[in-house]
N, C-alpha and C positions, 0 to 999 in steps of 0.2 A: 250828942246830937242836939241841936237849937231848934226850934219853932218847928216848920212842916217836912226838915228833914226826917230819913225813912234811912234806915240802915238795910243796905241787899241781905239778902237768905243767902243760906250757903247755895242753893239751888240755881240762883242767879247771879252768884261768884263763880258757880262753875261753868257756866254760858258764857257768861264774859271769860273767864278764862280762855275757853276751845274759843272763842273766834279769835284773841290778839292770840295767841297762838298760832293761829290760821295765818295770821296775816304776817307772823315773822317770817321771811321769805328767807334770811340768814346767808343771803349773797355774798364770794368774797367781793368786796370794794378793789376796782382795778379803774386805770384811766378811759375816760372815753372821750368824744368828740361833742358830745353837746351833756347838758345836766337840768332838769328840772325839779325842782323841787316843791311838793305841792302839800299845805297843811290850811291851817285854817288858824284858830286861838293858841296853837301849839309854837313857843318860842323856839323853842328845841330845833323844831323842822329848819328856818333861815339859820343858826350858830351852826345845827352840822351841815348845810349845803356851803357855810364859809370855812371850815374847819377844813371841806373836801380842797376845796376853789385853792384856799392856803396849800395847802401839801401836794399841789399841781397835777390833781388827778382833769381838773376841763378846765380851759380857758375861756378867757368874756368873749 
């Protein structure tokens, strides 16, 4: 750790754990009629909405 970083407790790895846990929703992927795809700073989010778009799960 550099300057005013702060390493989580396990106490606060385990929080963070239960909610993305919470939020994996673990849907199968099938095709539908429209697609949104919504992040923010995360790149991941637009490669796998074009990853879907590619394998012809919604079209433009």
């Amino acid at each position: 750790m550099t300057g005013n970083q702060r390493a989580l407790t396990e106490g606060q790895r385990r929080q963070a754990k239960l909610i993305w846990d919470y939020h994996q929703m673990r849907h199968q992927v099938k095709p539908c009629d429209v697609a949104i795809g919504l992040g923010s700073h995360d790149l991941g989010v637009p490669a796998f909405c074009a990853r879907l778009y590619r394998a012809g799960l919604f079209q433009s």
